[in-house]
C-alpha positions as CSV (number, residue, x, y, z in Angstrom):
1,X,135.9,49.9,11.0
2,X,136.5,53.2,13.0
3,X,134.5,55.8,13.3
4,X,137.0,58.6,12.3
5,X,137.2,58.5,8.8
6,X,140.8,59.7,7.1
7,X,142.4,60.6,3.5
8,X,144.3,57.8,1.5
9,X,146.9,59.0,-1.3
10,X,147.8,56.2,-3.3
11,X,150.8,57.5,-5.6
12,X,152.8,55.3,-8.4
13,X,153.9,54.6,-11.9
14,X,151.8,53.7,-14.2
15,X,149.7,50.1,-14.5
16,X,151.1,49.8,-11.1
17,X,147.6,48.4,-10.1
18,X,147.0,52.0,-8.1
19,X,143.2,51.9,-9.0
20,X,143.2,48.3,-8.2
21,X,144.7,48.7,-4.8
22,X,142.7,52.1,-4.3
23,X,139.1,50.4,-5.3
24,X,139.7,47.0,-3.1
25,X,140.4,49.8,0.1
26,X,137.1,52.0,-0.2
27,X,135.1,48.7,-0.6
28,X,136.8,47.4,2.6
29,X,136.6,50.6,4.1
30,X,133.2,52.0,3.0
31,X,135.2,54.7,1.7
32,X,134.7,57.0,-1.6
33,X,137.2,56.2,-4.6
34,X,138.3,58.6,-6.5
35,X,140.1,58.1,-9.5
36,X,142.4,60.8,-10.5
37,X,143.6,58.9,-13.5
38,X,140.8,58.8,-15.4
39,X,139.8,62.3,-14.7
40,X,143.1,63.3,-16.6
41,X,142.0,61.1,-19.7
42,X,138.7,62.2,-19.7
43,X,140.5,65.6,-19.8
44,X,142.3,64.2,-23.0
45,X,139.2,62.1,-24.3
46,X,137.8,66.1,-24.7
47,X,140.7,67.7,-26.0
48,X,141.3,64.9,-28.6
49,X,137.4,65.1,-29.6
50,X,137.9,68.5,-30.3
51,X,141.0,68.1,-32.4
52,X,143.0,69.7,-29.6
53,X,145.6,67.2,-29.8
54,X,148.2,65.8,-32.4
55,X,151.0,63.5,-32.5
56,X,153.3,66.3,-32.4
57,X,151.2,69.5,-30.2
58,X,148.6,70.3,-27.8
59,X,146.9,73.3,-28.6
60,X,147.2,74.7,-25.1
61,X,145.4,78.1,-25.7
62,X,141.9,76.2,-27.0
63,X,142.0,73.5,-24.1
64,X,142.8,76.8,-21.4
65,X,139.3,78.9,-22.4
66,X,137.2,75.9,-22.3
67,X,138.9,74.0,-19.4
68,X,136.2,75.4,-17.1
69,X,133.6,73.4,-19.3
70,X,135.2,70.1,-18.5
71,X,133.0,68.4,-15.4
72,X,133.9,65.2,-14.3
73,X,131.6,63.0,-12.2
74,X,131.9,59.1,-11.4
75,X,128.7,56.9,-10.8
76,X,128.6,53.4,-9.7
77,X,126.8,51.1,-12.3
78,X,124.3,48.1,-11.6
79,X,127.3,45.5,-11.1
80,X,129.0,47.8,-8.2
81,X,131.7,49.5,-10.7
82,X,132.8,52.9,-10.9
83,X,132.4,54.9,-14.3
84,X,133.9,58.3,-15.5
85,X,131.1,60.7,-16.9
86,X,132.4,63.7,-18.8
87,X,129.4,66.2,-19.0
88,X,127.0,64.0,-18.2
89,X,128.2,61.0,-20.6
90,X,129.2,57.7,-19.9
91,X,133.0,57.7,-21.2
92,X,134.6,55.1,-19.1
93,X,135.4,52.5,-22.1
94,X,136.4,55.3,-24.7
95,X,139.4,56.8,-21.6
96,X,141.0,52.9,-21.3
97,X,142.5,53.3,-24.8
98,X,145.9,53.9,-25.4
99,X,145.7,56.9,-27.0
100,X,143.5,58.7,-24.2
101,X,146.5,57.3,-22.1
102,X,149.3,59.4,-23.7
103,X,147.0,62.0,-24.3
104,X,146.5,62.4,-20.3
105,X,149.9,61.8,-19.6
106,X,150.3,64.9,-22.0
107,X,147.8,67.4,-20.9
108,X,148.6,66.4,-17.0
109,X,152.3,68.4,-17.5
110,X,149.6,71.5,-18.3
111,X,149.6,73.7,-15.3
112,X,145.9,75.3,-16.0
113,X,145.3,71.5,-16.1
114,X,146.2,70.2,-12.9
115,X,145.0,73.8,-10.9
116,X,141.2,72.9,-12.7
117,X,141.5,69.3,-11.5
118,X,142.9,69.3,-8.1
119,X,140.8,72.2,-7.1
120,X,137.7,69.4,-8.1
121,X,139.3,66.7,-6.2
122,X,140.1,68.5,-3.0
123,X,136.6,69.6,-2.3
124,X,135.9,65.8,-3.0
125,X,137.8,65.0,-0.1
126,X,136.9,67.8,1.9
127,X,135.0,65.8,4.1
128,X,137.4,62.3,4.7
129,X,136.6,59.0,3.7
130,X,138.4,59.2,0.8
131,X,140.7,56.9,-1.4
132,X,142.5,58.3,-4.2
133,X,145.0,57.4,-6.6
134,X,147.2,59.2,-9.1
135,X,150.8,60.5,-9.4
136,X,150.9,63.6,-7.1
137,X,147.9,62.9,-4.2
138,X,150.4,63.1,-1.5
139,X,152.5,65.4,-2.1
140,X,149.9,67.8,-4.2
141,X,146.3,67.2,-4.0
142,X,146.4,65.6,0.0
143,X,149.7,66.2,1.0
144,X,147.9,66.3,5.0
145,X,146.5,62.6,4.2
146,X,147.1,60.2,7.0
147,X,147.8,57.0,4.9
148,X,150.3,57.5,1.7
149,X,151.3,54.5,-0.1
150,X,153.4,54.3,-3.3
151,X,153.4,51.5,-5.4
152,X,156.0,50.7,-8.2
153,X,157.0,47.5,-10.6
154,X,159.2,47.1,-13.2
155,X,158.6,48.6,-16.9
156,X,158.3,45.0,-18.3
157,X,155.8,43.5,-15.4
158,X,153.4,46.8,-15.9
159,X,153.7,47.0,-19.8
160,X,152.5,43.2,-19.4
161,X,149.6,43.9,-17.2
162,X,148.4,46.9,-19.3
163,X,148.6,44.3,-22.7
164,X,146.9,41.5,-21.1
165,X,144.2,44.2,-19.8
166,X,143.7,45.7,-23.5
167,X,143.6,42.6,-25.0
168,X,141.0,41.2,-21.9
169,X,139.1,44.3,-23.9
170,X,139.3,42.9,-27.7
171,X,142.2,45.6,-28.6
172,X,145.1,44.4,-30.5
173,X,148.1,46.4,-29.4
174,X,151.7,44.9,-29.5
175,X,153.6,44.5,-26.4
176,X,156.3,47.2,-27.6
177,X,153.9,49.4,-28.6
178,X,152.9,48.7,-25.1
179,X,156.3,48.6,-23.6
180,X,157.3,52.1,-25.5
181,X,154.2,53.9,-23.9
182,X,155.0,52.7,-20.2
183,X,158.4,54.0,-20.7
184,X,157.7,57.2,-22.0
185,X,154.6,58.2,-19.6
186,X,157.4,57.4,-16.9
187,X,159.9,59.5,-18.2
188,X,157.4,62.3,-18.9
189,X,155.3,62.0,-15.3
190,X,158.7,61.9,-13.3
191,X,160.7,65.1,-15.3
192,X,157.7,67.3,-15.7
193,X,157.7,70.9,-14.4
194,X,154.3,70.7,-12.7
195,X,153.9,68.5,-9.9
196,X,156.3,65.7,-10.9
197,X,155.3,62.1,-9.8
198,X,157.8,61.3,-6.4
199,X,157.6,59.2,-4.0
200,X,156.2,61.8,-0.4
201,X,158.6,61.6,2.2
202,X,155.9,60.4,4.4
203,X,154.8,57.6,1.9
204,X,155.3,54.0,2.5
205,X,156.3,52.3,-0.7
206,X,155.2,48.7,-2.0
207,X,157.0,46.8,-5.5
208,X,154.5,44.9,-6.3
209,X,156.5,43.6,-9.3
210,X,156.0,39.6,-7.7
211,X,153.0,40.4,-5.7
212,X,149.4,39.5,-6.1
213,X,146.3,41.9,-5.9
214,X,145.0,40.3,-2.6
215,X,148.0,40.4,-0.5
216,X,148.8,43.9,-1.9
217,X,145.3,45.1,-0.5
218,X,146.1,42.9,2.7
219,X,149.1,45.0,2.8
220,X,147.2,48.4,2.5
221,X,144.8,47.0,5.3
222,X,147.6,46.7,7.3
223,X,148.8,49.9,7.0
224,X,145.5,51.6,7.4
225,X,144.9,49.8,10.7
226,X,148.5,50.5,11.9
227,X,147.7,54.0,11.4
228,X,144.5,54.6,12.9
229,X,145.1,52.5,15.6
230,X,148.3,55.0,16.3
231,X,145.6,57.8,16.4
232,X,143.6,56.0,18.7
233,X,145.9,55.4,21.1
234,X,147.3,59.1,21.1
């Protein structure tokens, strides 16, 4: 691959296959991945263990004077997989629930939140060779990346993937439980005051409703080698 190493933002709704996408192009790349996503439920997985969170409130002024204890780290186990470590523990299984979902969907429209968390994943990419994938990387956290992609599907083909992947797990959710949740995390991540999820202007966007993993990431591959070989050449 090339020897100048550049930022990748990959943006889109959720169970779009983002970390998917995201993982398969730092492994091709040699690059870091960085998942966003699960910093924002580990964020939750805290506040909920701390009985910060209800069905109906946050209680904002508890998770604000201990938001600077929160440190999230990833490792890469024996079989080559990223997990999420909040303080030190291994919490990667207890954020892929459904309620650490809404809950990060929740505490991600916090502004003290998001400030604590993208200042912690800008000095991760500080020095390139970064892929990372949320809802605001290009147009908050790296809006100077080089490569932005945006991936979307419908409701119904990313409610499916997300039951089929909880079930995969040995959790027994109902598809419109399932269904309800993608809906409302969209309206939620796309109306939201703080950093809203949108498509950058500078983003090129991919429905991967009818597409499979592989040529998705052949896709991205594409992309990535149309755009450093642009910079090459200029």
């Amino acid at each position: 691959m090339q020897d100048k190493k550049i930022n990748i933002a990959v943006d889109g709704f959720s169970s779009c296959g983002k970390s998917t996408i995201a993982k398969g192009l730092a492994k091709q790349l040699l690059y870091t991945y960085i998942d966003s996503g699960a910093m924002y439920r580990a964020v939750a997985l805290f506040a909920i263990r701390n009985g910060w969170i209800s069905d109906s409130e946050i209680n904002e002024e508890q998770l604000r004077q201990h938001v600077a204890d929160i440190r999230i780290t990833f490792k890469t186990n024996q079989q080559g997989e990223q997990e999420t470590y909040l303080n030190g523990e291994n919490v990667e299984n207890d954020i892929r629930t459904l309620e650490a979902a809404n809950g990060a969907s929740r505490v991600s429209t916090l502004g003290f939140v998001r400030k604590a968390l993208v200042e912690q994943q800008q000095l991760m990419g500080k020095e390139k060779g970064v892929v990372m994938d949320g809802r605001d990387i290009g147009t908050v956290v790296f809006p100077e990346a080089e490569l932005k992609l945006f991936l979307t599907a419908s409701p119904e083909i990313r409610a499916q993937r997300r039951f089929d992947e909880m079930k995969a797990k040995g959790e027994k959710p109902s598809l419109e439980d399932v269904l309800a949740n993608v809906k409302e995390r969209d309206l939620r991540d796309t109306t939201r005051e703080e950093s809203p999820l949108r498509k950058a202007d500078d983003a090129l966007e991919l429905d991967n409703s009818a597409i499979g993993i592989e040529e998705q990431l052949q896709w991205a591959i594409g992309m990535f080698n149309k755009i450093t070989t642009k910079d090459e050449q200029n």
